[in-house]
C-alpha positions in Angstrom: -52.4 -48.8 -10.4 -54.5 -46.4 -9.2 -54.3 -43.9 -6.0 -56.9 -43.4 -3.7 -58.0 -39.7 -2.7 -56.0 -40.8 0.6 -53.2 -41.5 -1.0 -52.8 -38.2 -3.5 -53.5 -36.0 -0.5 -50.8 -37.8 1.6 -48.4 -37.5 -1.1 -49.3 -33.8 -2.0 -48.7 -32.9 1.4 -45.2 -34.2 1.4 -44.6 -32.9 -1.4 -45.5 -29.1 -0.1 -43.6 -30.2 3.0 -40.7 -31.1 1.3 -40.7 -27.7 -0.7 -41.1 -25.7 2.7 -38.8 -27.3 4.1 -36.2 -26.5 1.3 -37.9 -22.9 0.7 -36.9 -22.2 5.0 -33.3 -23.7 4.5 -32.4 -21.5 1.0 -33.7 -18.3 2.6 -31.4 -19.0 6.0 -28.6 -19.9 3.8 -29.4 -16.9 1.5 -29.2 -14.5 5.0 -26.2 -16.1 6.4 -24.2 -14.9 3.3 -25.6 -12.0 3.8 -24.8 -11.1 7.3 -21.2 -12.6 6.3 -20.8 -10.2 3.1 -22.1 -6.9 6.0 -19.0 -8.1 8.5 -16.7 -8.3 5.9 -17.5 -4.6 4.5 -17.2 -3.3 8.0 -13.7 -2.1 8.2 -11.5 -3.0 10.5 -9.7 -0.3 13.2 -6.7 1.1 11.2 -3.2 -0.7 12.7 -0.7 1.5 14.6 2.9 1.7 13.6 5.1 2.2 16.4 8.8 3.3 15.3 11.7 4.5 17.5 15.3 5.1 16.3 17.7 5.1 18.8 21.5 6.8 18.9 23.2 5.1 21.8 25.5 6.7 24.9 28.2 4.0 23.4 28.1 4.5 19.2 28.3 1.7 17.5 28.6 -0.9 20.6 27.2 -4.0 19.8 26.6 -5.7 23.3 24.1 -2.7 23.7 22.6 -2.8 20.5 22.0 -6.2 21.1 20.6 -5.8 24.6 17.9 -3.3 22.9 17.0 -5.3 20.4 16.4 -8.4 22.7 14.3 -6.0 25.2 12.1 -4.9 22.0 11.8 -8.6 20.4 10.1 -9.2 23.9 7.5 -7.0 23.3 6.3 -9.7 20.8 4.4 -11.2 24.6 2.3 -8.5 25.2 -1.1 -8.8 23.4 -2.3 -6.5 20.9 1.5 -6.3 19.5 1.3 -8.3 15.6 4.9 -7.6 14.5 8.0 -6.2 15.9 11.0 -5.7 14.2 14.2 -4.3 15.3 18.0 -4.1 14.2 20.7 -2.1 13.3 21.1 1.0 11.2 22.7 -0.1 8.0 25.6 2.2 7.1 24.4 3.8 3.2 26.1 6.3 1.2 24.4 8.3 0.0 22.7 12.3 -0.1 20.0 12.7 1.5 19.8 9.4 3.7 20.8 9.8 7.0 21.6 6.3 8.6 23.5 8.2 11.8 22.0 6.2 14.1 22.1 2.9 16.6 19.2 0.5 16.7 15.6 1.0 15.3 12.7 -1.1 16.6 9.4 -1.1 14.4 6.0 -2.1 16.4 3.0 -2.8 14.5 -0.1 -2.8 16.8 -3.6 -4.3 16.2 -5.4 -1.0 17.2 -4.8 2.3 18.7 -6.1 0.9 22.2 -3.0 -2.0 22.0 -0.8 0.8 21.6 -1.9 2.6 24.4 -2.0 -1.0 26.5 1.6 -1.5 25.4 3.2 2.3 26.8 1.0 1.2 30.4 2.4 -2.7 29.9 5.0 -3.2 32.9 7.6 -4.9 30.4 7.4 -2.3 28.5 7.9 0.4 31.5 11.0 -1.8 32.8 12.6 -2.2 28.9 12.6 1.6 29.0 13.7 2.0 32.8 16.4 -0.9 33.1 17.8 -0.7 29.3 16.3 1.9 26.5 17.2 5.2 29.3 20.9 3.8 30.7 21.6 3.1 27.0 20.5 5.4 24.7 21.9 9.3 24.7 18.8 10.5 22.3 16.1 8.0 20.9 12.6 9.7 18.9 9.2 7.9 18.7 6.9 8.3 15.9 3.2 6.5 15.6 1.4 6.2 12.6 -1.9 4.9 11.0 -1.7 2.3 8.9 -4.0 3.5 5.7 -5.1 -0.6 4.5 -7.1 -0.6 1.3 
């Protein structure tokens, strides 16, 4: 069987179209990983940690321990908040810890700007009004970076 000129040239351009065609797709494929391997070596903003340890009017009373713990585990609605954790200080014996206090509540943010979108946050405002500032004779706040590598 033999191929006219016709034919050959036909088939030689679908060929060549054929290889274009899977030339354009490797190269888009080849810059999508690309542009996916840059994102991932951007680094995310650094996570806030958010701890206050609280020493209450009332030592030791458990209603209102349990009344500031509820109030904090409600911080888990406000957006930008990933984690919140809050109990009781567990009674240790032993030098150099000191476990003297009532309640501690540990908020992990997503970013510095949740933090500061939490202290404006009106649930936040009326937890400390109606329940942290009746309750509590002494509390201290520390913030931190979260170093992730």
């Amino acid at each position: 069987m033999q191929l006219t000129s016709k034919t050959r040239m036909l088939a030689v351009r679908q060929m060549t179209a054929h290889a274009t065609f899977f030339r354009v797709t490797a190269i888009c494929l080849a810059l999508s990983f690309c542009s996916l391997g840059e994102r991932s070596l951007q680094a995310a903003p650094p996570r806030i940690t958010h701890v206050v340890i609280i020493w209450l009017k009332h030592p030791g009373n458990a209603a209102d321990q349990e009344r500031l713990i509820r109030a904090s585990n409600s911080f888990r609605r406000i957006h930008g908040v990933v984690r919140v954790e809050a109990g009781r200080g567990l009674p240790v014996q032993r030098s150099g810890i000191d476990q003297n206090f009532d309640v501690s509540v540990i908020i992990t943010f997503k970013n510095r700007a949740a933090l500061e979108r939490f202290q404006k946050s009106a649930r936040h405002q009326l937890a400390v009004r109606e329940v942290l500032r009746p309750l509590a004779r002494r509390f201290v706040v520390y913030n931190a970076v979260v170093e992730e590598k």
